[in-house]
N, C-alpha and C positions, 0 to 999 in steps of 0.2 A: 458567251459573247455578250458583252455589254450592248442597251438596249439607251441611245442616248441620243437624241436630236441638234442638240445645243439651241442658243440663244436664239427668239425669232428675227429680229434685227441682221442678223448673219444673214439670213437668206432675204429680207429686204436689201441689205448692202449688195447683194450680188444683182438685185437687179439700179436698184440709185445710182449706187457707187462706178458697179461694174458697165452696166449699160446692156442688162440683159433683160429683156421683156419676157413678163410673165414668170419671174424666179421668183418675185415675192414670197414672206413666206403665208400671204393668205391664198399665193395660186401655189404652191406647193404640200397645202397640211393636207388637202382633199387624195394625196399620193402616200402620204406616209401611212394615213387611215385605211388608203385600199390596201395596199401591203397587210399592212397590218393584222393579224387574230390574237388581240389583250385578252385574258383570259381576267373574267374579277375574281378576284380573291376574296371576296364575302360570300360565291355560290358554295353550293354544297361541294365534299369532298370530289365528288365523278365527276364534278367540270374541271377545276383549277388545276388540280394537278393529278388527276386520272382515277378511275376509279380500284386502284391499288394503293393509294394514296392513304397517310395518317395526319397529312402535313395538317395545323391548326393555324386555323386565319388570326392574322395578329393586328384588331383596328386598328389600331395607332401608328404601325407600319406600312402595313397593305393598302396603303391609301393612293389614289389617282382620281384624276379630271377626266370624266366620261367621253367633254365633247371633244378632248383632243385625241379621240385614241378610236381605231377601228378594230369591227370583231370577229369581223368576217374572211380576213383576208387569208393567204396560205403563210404567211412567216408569224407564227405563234410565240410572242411577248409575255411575260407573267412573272411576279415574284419567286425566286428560290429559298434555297436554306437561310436563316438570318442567324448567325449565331450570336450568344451574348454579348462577345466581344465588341463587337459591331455596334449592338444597340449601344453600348461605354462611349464608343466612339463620335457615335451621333449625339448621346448625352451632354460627352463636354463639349462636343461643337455649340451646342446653343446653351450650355453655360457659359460659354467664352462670345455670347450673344449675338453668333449665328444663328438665322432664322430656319426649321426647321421644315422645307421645302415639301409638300405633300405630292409633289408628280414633278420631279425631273424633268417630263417630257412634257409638261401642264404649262401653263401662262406664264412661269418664269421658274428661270435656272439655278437662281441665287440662292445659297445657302448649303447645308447640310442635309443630305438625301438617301435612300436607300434605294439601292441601281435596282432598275428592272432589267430584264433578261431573256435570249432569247432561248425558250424551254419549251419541250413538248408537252404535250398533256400525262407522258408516264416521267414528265423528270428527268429527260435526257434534254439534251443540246436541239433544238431548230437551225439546224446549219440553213444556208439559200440553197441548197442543194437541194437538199429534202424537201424543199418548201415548193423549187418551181421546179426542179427535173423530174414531176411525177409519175405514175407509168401512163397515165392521158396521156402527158405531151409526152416522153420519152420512149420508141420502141423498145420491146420485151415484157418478157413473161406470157405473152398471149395477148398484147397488147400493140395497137399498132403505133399511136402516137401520132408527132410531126414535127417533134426534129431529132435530128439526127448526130451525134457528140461521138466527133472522131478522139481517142486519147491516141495519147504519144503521139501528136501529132505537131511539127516544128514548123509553124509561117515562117518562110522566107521574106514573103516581099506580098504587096500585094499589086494588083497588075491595072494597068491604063490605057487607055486606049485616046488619043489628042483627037477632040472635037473641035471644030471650029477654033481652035487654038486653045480649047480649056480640056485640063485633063481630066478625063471621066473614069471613073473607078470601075474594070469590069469581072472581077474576080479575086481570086488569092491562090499564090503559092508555096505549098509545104510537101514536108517529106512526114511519110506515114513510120510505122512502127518498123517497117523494113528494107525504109533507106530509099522505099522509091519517091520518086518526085511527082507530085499531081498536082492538078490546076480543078480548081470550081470555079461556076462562074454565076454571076448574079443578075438575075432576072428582073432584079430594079435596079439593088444599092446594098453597096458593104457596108457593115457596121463593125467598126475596130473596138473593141473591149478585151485588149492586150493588159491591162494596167497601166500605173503612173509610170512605170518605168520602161515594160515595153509597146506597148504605144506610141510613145513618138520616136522611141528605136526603129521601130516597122516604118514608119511615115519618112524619117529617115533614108532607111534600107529601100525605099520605091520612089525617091524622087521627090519626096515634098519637104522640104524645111531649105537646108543648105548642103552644099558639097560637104560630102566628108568621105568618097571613093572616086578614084578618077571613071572606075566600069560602071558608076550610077550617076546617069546624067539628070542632073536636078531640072524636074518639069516645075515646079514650080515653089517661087521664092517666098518660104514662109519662116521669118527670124525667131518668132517666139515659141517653135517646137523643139520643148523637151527644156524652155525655160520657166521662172518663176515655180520653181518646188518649191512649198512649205513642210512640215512636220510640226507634229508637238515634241518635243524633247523635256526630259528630267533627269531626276535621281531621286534613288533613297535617302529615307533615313530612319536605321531601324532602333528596336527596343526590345531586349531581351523582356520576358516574363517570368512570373511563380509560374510551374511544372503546371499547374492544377487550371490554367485560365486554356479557355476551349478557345484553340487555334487549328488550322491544319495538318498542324507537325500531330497535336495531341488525337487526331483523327485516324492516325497510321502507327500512330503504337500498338504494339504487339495484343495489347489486352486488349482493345478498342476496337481493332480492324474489324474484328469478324460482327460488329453490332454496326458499325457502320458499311460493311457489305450488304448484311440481311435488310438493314434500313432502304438501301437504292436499291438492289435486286429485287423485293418482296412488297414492299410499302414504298415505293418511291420516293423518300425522303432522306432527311441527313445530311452529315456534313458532307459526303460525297456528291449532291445535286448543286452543292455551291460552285458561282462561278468563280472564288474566290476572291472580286474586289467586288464584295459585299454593300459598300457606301463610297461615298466619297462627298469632297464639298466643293462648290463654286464660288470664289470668291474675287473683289475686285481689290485692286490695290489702294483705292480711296479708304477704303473697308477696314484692310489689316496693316497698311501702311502710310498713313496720312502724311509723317514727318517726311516719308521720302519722297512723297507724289511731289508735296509741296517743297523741296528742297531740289529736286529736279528742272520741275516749271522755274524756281528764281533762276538756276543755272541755266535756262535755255537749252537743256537735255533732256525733257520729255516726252516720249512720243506714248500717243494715246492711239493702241493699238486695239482697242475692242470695238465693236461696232456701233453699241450705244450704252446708255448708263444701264443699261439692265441686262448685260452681257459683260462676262466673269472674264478676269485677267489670267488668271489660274486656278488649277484644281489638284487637291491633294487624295487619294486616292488611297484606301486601307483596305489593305489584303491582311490576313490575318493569317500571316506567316512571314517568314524570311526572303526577301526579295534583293540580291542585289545583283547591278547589271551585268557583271562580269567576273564575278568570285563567288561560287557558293561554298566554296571550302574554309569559308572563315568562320562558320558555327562551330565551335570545338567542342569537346567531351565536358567540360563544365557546363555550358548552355545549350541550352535545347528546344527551347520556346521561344517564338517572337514573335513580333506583326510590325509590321511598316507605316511608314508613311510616304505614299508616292509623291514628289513635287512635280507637275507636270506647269508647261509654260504653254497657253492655248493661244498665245497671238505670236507668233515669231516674227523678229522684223525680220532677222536672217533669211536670205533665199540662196536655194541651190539649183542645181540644173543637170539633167542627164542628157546624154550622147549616144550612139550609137557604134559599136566596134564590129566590123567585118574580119571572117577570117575565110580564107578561099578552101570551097571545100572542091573536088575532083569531082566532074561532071560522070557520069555515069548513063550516058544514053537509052541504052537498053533497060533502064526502070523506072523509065516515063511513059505513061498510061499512052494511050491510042489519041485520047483529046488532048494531048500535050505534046504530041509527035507533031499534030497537026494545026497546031494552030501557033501560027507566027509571033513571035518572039515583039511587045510591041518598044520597050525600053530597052533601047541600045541595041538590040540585037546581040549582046553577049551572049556566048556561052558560060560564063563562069557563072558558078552558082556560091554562096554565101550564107554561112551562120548570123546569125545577127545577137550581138549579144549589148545591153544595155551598158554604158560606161555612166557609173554614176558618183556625181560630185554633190553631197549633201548641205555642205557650207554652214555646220550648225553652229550656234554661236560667235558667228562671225560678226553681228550685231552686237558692239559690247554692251547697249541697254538691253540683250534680252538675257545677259549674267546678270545683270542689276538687277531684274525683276525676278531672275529664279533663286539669287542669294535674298531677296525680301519674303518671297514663297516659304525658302527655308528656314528662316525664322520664325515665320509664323507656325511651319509644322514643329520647330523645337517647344515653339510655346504652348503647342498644343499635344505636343508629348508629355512634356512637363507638369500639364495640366491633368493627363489620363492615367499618368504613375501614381496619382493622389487616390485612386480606385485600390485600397488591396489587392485587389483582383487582376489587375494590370502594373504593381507597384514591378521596378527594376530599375534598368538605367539603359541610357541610350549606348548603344551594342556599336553600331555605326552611324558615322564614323567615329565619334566619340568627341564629348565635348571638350577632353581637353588636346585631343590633337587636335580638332577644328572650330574653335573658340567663337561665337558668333558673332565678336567684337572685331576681330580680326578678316577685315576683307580679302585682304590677299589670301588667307589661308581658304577660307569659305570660295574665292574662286576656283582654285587650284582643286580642291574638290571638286565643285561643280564640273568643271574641264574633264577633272580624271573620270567620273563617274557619271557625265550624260548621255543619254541616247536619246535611241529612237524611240517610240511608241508606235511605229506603223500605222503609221495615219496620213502618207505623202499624198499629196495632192498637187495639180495645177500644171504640170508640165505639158497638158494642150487645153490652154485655159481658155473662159468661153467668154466672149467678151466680141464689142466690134471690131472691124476691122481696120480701125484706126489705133486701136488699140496695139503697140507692136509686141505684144508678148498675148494676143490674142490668136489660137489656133484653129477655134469654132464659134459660130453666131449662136445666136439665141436657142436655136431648131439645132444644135450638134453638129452644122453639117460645117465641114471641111472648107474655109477659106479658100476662094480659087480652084476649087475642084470641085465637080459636077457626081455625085454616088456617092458620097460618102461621109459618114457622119463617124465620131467617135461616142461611144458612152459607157464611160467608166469614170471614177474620180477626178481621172488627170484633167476632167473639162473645169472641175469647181476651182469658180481663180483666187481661195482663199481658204487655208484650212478652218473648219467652223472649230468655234470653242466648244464643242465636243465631240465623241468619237463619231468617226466617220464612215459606220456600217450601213448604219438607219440614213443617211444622207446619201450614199449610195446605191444601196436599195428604191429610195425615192426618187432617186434620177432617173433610173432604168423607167422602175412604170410610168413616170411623167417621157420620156421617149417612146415610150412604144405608143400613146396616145401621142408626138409631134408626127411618127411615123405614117402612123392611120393619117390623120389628117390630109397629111401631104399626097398622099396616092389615092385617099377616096373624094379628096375637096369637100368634106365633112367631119364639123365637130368633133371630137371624138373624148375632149374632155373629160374630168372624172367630177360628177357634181359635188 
């Protein structure tokens, strides 16, 4: 799991732009740092990467800015495997006079970078799982804990009860692992952390957004749920290698395997502890595209979609293997080796929108708990119960400046292909899609690619954006809590009203812990902030 912040200006935008107090990013870095446990990579072996460990600190790599990074926290950050490859790749980035960015997650974005990572101390993965479901807080093993994580467990709706004419959130309902139907209820306030998509499905499915079932009477009328979805979206563009250059494919060959098994199982190292997109770079289109910024602005076609000058337009991203989005079967028995170049596009103007689809499921009275027998029905008094399943409309590149800006991306990675074949070590030719079916001169062709070959990167955001209430594609204020509704806050992605130019784990993470200090706040009427 890539370990990336993005640009500080981003999270000033969300409070300037947005109208969100206290999102800055100088009240939000004191959150990323509590999360946070960076591991330095100049201690000895038994800190950084366990004391099983052979891995060799590499100065010139292993570099970061101390005061932005915390080292205490339970989601453990730190450098992985670097392979050669990679170093090549940051090499011609700053021959091609990108600047060679010492902490990604440091004072600024820009430039060519080696990603940090969320790794445990033996060189496995720090999922958020493992970080906050630990057996403190999680019942088992002999442990008591304090909360409590039903699985297979399907929210229907969550439930309201009308105060003084404002709907107050007083529980939720879902069907457990065997279909029966239960109700909880909440002794302050719900907190929705469904995701971007089901999120404001649920919000939906109980009454808050718009009609979309005649048997759910909308309590209250909020337009901007499950509007204003952003994503990053790209493509590849790959380059076959000499057999001999250390990629991932050469990690699983036959002769190799067993030294890159003993490497991760024994010594915690190797190419097997990579997260595989080893670097990448951030770059602005001033940067790698002057002629078109300026060819743009004359036309009256430029939208300047980054937050400020020191926040990247895009990022190219090298995995050091064969990456494409929907064909792996096009490596044949001649080629074997590759590594990519990922074009990602970090400002999209394109927006999309999810919905929510009902399907009726058969009530089943007799497998509803004792507190659900008794306690009255408070929306619509329906009997019908309901699936709720997210209807999502992504709308990518519906923006045709943001093909413009990802055919100028793709240029810049052909030139920076072009540049890294001059390596021996990396010398071949570009595999996909290949320059002479898609000529870089040739726009039409270069779109029609881009179309057949973008996606997602899973990085959706916004669809219960946080924003005031004047705002109409605003779903939650400043504090998370719910527009028009009295209990309930959301906290999850779907509240950031903008995807940040970078990946969006580390910016999720730091919402949560800055929420659970609005939460405190609010029921103790004391600070709770994080210094």
């Amino acid at each position: 799991m890539q370990y990336t912040r993005g640009p500080h200006s981003d999270y000033d935008a969300w409070e300037s732009e947005f109208g969100n107090n206290g999102w800055s990013y100088k009240n939000v870095l004191p959150y990323f740092k509590k999360a946070e446990g960076f591991h330095d990579p100049s201690l000895d072996k038994s800190h950084p990467m366990g004391p099983r460990s052979s891995r060799v600190h590499d100065p010139e790599y292993d570099t970061f800015e101390a005061e932005y990074h915390g080292t205490d926290g339970p989601w453990r950050q730190s450098y992985h495997h670097f392979s050669a490859t990679t170093k090549a790749f940051i090499k011609t980035n700053v021959d091609m006079g990108l600047p060679h960015t010492p902490d990604p997650n440091g004072s600024s974005v820009l430039g060519v970078a080696r990603m940090q990572t969320s790794i445990n101390a033996d060189a496995t993965r720090c999922s958020t799982s493992s970080a906050y479901l630990r057996p403190d807080v999680v019942p088992g093993g002999g442990t008591r804990g304090h909360v409590r994580v039903v699985l297979r467990a399907h929210v229907e709706r969550i439930l309201f009860e009308t105060k003084d004419g404002v709907p107050t959130a007083i529980g939720a309902e879902f069907r457990d692992d065997k279909d029966v139907l239960r109700r909880v209820y909440a002794r302050r306030e719900v907190l929705l952390s469904a995701g971007v998509f089901f999120s404001p499905a649920l919000l939906l499915a109980s009454g808050i957004g718009y009609h979309i079932h005649d048997s759910i009477p909308v309590l209250h009328h909020l337009p901007g749920v499950g509007e204003n979805m952003s994503d990053h979206v790209g493509m590849p563009v790959v380059y076959a290698c000499p057999s001999t250059t250390e990629t991932m494919h050469t990690a699983f060959e036959p002769s190799k395997l067993p030294k890159a098994l003993y490497q991760y199982f024994v010594q915690g190292t190797g190419p097997l502890t990579s997260q595989v997109m080893e670097a990448a770079c951030f770059v602005r289109l001033d940067d790698i595209a002057p002629e078109f910024v300026a060819r743009e602005k004359a036309n009256g076609t430029y939208q300047e979609r980054a937050s400020g000058p020191n926040a990247p337009h895009l990022e190219i991203l090298f995995p050091a293997c064969f990456v494409d989005n929907d064909d792996f079967t096009r490596m044949d028995n001649t080629h074997k080796n590759f590594y990519t170049l990922l074009v990602v596009l970090l400002n999209p103007a394109s927006r999309g929108r999810t919905s929510a689809k009902l399907s009726e499921v058969p009530v089943n009275n007799s497998n509803s708990n004792e507190k659900t027998k008794n306690k009255t029905r408070k929306q619509g008094d329906s009997e019908k119960r309901f699936n709720v399943e997210p209807v999502i409309d992504p709308n990518f590149l519906a923006d045709e400046f943001d093909i413009r800006v990802l055919r100028e991306g793709m240029r810049f990675a052909r030139r920076l292909g072009k540049k890294m074949q001059q390596d021996p070590a990396l010398a071949g030719f570009e595999y996909l899609p290949g320059e002479d079916a898609v000529p870089s001169e040739d726009d039409v062709a270069m779109d029609k690619y881009i179309r057949l070959k973008c996606t997602t990167f899973l990085h959706s955001v916004g669809t219960c954006s946080m924003g005031p209430s004047s705002n109409p594609n605003a779903v939650v204020d400043d504090r998370l809590k719910v527009h028009g509704v009295d209990r309930l806050r959301v906290v999850d992605a779907s509240v950031m009203p903008k995807v940040i130019a970078g990946h969006t784990a580390a910016g999720t993470v730091m919402l949560a812990e800055k929420a659970a200090d609005l939460i405190k706040e609010d029921w103790t009427g004391k600070d709770a902030s994080t210094p």
